[in-house]
C-alpha positions, 0 to 999 in steps of 0.5 A: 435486500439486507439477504443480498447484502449479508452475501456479498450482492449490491444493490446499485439501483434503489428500484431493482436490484441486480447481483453484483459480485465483488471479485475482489476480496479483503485478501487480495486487496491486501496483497495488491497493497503490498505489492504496490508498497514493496515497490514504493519501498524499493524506490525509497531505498534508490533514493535514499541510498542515492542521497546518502551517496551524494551527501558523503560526496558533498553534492546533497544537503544534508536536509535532503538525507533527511527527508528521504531517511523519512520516506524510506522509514515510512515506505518501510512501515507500511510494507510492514503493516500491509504484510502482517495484515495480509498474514492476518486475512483468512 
């Protein structure tokens, strides 16, 4: 069992066990992840300009700036992580 699990095999059933391959690597996960983030990233971004052009207008508060100032900052941050540790998969 622990021979099965060392190369990449799961055991799902206690009383036989049959091979499962993962098909989806730490690498590719990670590349999902960005993807996804840089699309989240992208959507912050028409919202914050969208807010910060309504509150240049008058039309949004000012607590709603900051809010989405926030969503971008931490969009933006995780794109980042997502991207240096896809960098960093082998």
């Amino acid at each position: 069992m622990a021979e099965q699990v060392a190369k990449g095999l799961f055991c799902l059933d206690p009383g036989g066990c049959s091979a499962y391959y993962s098909a989806m690597t730490l690498k590719s996960a990670a590349v999902f992840a960005l993807i996804g983030m840089a699309l989240a990233s992208f959507l912050a971004a028409a919202v914050f300009l969208r807010d910060l052009s309504g509150m240049i207008g008058g039309a949004v508060a000012e607590v709603e700036f900051v809010k989405s100032s926030i969503l971008l900052l931490a969009a933006l941050s995780l794109t980042v992580f997502f991207f240096v540790f896809h960098r960093a998969q082998r």
